[in-house]
C-alpha positions as CSV (number, residue, x, y, z in Angstrom):
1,X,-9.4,0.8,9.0
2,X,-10.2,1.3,4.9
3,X,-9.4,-1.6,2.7
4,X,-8.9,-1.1,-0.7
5,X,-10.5,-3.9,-3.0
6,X,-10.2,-4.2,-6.3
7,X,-11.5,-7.4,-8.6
8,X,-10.0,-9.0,-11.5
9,X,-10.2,-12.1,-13.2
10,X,-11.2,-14.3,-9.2
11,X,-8.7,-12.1,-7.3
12,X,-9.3,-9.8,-4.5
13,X,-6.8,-7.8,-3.0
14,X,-7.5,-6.5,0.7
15,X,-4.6,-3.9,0.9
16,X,-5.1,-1.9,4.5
17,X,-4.9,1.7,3.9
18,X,-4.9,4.2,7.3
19,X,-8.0,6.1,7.7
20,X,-5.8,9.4,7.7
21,X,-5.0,8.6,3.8
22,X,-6.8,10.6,0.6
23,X,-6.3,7.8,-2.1
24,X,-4.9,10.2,-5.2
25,X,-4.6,7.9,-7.8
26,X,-3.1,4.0,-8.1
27,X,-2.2,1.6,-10.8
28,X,-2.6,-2.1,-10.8
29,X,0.0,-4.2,-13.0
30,X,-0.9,-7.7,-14.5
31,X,0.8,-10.2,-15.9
32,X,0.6,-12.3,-19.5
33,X,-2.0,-14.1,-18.1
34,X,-3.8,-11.4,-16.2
35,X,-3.1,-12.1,-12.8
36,X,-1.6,-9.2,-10.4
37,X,1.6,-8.9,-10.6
38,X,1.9,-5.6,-8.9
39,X,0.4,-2.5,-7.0
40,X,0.7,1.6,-7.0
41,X,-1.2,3.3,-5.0
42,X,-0.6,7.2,-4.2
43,X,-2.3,8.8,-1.2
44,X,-2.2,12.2,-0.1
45,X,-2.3,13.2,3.9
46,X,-2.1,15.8,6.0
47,X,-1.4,14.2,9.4
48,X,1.6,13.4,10.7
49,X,3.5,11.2,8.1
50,X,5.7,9.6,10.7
51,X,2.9,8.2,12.7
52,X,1.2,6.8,9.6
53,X,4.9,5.3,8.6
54,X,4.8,3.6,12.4
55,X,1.2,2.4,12.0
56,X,1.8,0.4,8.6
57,X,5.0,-1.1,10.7
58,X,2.8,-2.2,13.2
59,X,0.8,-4.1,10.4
60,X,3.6,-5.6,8.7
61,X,5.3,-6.7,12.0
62,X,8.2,-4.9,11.0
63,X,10.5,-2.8,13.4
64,X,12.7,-1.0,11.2
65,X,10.9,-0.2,7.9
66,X,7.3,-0.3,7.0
67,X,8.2,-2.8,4.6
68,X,7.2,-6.4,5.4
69,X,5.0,-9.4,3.1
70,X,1.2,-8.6,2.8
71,X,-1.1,-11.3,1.3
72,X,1.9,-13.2,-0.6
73,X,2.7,-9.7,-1.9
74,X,5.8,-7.6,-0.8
75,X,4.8,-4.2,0.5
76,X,6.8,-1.1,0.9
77,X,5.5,1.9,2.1
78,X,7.2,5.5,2.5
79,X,6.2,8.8,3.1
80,X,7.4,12.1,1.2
81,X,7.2,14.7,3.8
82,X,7.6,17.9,0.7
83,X,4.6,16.9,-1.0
84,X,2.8,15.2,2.1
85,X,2.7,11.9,0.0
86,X,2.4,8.4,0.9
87,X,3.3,6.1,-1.4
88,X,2.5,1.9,-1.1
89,X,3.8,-0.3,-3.3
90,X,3.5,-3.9,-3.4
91,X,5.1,-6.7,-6.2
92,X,4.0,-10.3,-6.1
93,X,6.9,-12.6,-4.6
């Protein structure tokens, strides 16, 4: 299990990406006052997509979607299976 941590301002973020994942590139979003407000982050794989889809599901207690609350943050997390690319995406609630 890879976190990815990333420091601005006193905040930490401790976003659980699945060993399986190549990190490609990600953005983070802040607000006026430089707080996170939101989170790209673009990974490449090329494992099953399906199975990674069912392990962030598991992590998000979710049975339906892998979409679910993460550390106050909403986190969605889908899988493009043309381009082999997983995308997570979480906004600030």
């Amino acid at each position: 299990l890879l976190f990815l941590n990333e420091f601005y301002m006193n905040y930490a973020l401790n976003i659980p990406i699945h060993d399986k994942l190549k990190i490609r590139n990600y953005d983070v979003y802040l607000d006026k006052d430089e707080n996170i407000n939101s989170v790209e982050i673009y990974c490449l794989t090329d494992k099953d997509g399906d199975e990674i889809i069912e392990w962030y599901k598991e992590k998000l207690n979710s049975s339906s979607e892998a979409k679910g609350m993460w550390n106050g943050f909403e986190m969605n997390v889908s899988y493009n299976k043309f381009s082999n690319l997983v995308s997570i995406v979480l906004k600030k609630q």
